[in-house]
C-alpha positions as CSV (number, residue, x, y, z in Angstrom):
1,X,-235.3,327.3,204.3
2,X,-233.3,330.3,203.1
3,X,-230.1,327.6,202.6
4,X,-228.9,327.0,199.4
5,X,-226.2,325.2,197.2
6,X,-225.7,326.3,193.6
7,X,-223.5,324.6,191.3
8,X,-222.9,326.4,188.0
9,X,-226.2,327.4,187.2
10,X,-228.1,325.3,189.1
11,X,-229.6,326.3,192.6
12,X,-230.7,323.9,195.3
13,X,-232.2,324.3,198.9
14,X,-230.8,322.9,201.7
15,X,-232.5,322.5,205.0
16,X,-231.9,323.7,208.1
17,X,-231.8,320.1,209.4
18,X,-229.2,319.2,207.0
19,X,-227.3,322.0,206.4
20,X,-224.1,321.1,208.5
21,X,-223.9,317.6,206.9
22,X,-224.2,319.0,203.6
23,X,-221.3,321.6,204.1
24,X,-219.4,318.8,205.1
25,X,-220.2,316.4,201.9
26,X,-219.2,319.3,199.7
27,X,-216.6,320.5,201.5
28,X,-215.0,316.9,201.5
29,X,-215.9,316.5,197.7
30,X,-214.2,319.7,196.8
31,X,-211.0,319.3,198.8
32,X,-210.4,315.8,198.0
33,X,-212.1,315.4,194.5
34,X,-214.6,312.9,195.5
35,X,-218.1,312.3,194.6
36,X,-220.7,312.4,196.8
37,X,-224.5,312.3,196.9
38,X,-226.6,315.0,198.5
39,X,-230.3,315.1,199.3
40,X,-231.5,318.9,198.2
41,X,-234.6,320.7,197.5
42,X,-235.9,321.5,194.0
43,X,-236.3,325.5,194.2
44,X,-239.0,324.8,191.3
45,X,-240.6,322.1,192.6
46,X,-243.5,322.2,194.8
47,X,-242.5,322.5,199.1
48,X,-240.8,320.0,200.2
49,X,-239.7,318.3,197.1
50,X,-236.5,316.5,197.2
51,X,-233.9,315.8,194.7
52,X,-230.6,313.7,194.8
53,X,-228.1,315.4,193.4
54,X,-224.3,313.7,192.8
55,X,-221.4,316.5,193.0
56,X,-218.0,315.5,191.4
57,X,-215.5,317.5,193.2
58,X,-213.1,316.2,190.6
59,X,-214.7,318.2,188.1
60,X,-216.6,320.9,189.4
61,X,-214.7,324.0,189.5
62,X,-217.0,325.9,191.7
63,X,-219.6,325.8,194.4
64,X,-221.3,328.4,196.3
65,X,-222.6,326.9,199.7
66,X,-224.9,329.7,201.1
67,X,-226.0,329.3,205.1
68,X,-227.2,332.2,205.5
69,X,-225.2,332.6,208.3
70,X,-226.1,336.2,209.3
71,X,-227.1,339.6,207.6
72,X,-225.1,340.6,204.4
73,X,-223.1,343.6,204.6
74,X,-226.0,345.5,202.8
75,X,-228.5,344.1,204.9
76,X,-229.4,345.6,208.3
77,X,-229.9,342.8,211.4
């Protein structure tokens, strides 16, 4: 699971599995300031602990959604 979501400071794992629906939650959150509730991994927590974690696009000013969708530009493939 190299898929994460951070909000502010915080830094959640997505996985695989759920990645698309979550892209989709946040994206939807952010563009129409909604709230919406997203099943995540806890980074600290042991594997395969889960969190629920409530985004308010209304009020968050910023999220980085990272897929991992390929190599970065200073990463060979």
């Amino acid at each position: 699971m190299t898929k994460k979501l951070i909000i502010g400071t915080q830094e959640w794992g997505i996985a695989d599995a759920d990645a698309e629906g979550v892209a989709r939650l946040v994206r939807d959150a952010m563009t129409n300031g909604t709230s919406v509730e997203l099943t995540l991994h806890d980074p600290a927590g042991d594997a395969g602990d889960t969190v629920t974690v409530f985004l308010n696009g209304a009020v968050t000013s910023s999220v980085v959604l990272d897929l991992n969708s390929g190599p970065r530009p200073s990463q060979m493939s």
